[in-house]
C-alpha positions, 0 to 999 in steps of 0.5 A, a space after each residue: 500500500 502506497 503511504 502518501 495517500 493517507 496524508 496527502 489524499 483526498 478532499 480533507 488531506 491530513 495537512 488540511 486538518 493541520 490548519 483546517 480541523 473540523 471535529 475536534 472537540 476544541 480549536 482547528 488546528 493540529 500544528 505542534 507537530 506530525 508525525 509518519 510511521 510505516 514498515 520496512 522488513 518487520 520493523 517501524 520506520 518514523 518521521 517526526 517533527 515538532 513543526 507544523 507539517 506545512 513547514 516540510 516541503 520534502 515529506 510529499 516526495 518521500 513518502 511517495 516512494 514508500 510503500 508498506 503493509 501498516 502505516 500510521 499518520 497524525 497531525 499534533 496538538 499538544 496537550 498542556 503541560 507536554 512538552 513541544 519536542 520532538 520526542 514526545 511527536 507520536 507515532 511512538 514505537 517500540 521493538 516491533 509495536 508502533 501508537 499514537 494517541 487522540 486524546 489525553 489523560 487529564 491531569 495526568 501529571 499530577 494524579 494518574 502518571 505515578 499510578 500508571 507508570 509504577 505497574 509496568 515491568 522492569 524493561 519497559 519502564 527502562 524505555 521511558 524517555 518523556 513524561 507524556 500520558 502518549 508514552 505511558 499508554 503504550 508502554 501500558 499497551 505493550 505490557 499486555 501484549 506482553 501478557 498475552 492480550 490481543 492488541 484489541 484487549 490491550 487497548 481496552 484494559 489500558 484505556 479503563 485503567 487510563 480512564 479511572 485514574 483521569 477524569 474527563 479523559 478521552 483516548 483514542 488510541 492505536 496500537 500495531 505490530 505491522 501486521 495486525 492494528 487495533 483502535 480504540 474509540 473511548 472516553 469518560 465524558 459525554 462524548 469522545 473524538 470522533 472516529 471513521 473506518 473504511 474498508 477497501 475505500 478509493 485510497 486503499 482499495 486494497 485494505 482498511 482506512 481509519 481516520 479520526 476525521 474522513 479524508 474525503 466525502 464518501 459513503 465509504 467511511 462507517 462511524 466507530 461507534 463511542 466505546 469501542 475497539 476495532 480491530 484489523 488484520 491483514 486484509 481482512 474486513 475490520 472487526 469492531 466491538 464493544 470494549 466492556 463486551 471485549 473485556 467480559 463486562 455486562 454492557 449497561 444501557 440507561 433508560 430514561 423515563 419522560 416527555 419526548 416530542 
């Protein structure tokens, strides 16, 4: 699969959405950053700058000669309290695990960071190098991995423990090995970023597409509905799922007794 497309193709590019947003919960614009991961021989290969990604007149060029069977792309705004380098520009990776993040844990340096970060096993907790709530998630995601979770179930346990420890989160989280990729679509507020999946679409005809914003107007985008994990697996139609279903939990429905009109 051709990489290019997924940043510079469509109506609605991903540079578009670096100055041009249209469903973010706040502001219009991703400039703090960008970031392009694919896969070359099993292994992660990355771009990342801490610029806006109209400031790299080369990136079109590159990935024009790149192709690869996973690639992860993303526009930045920084979350506050996180430092604007190039370190903390997702896509993050490790070994053969790549993630990225929608979202954040709110107040994650003054109440969930400790937390989180002092239950990860020796050898990941060597690995970190920031102090953002990206790259404690994915070392949290690569730890159940590690313990024999589907990169579905790693998203979903990660992000409930995220989320009992931060208030008003939302986390939109995407892990891969390459091969196999997972998204996560949650929250512990009334809404959560937005999320779009398109299987076999004009851009990758041959496989899956997922987006936080459509990158053009097309019946070929399905909305991820909140709360859920979608999971991918070569070409493969894309498996999507309830995540207290994916962790054995009794999904609870309110209903609502009043007036309607």
């Amino acid at each position: 699969m051709p990489v290019r497309p997924i940043v510079f193709g469509g109506s609605h590019t991903l540079v578009r959405q670096s100055y041009d947003s249209k469903e973010m919960g706040h502001g219009v614009h991703n400039a703090d950053g960008y970031g392009v991961a694919w896969y070359h021989e099993g292994r992660p290969v990355r771009m990342r700058e801490a610029r806006p990604i109209w400031h790299d007149p080369e990136l079109e060029n590159v990935l024009s000669c790149v192709r690869s069977t996973c690639a992860l792309a993303l526009v930045r705004s920084a979350s506050p309290g996180i430092p604007l380098d190039r370190g903390e520009v997702a896509p993050l990776s490790f070994d053969r695990w790549s993630f990225a993040l929608n979202g954040y844990v709110r107040n994650f340096h003054s109440r969930a960071m400790r937390r989180l970060r002092s239950t990860l096993p020796d050898e990941l907790y060597a690995q970190i190098r920031g102090t953002s709530d990206t790259e404690t998630l994915f070392l949290l995601a690569v730890a159940e991995v590690w313990k024999g979770a589907s990169l579905g179930m790693a998203l979903a346990r990660v992000g409930e423990r995220a989320c009992s420890l931060g208030p008003n989160s939302k986390l939109n989280m995407i892990l891969t090995d390459g091969e196999d990729l997972a998204v996560s679509r949650t929250s512990n507020v009334d809404e959560t970023n937005s999320l779009y999946v398109a299987y076999r679409g004009s851009l990758a005809p041959g496989g899956t597409l997922i987006a936080s914003e459509r990158l053009y107007e097309s019946t070929d985008w399905r909305s991820v509905p909140p709360h859920s994990v979608v999971e991918v697996s070569g070409a493969a139609p894309p498996l999507i799922e309830e995540i207290q279903v994916r962790l054995g939990e009794p999904v609870l429905r309110a209903v609502a007794g009043g007036s309607g009109g």
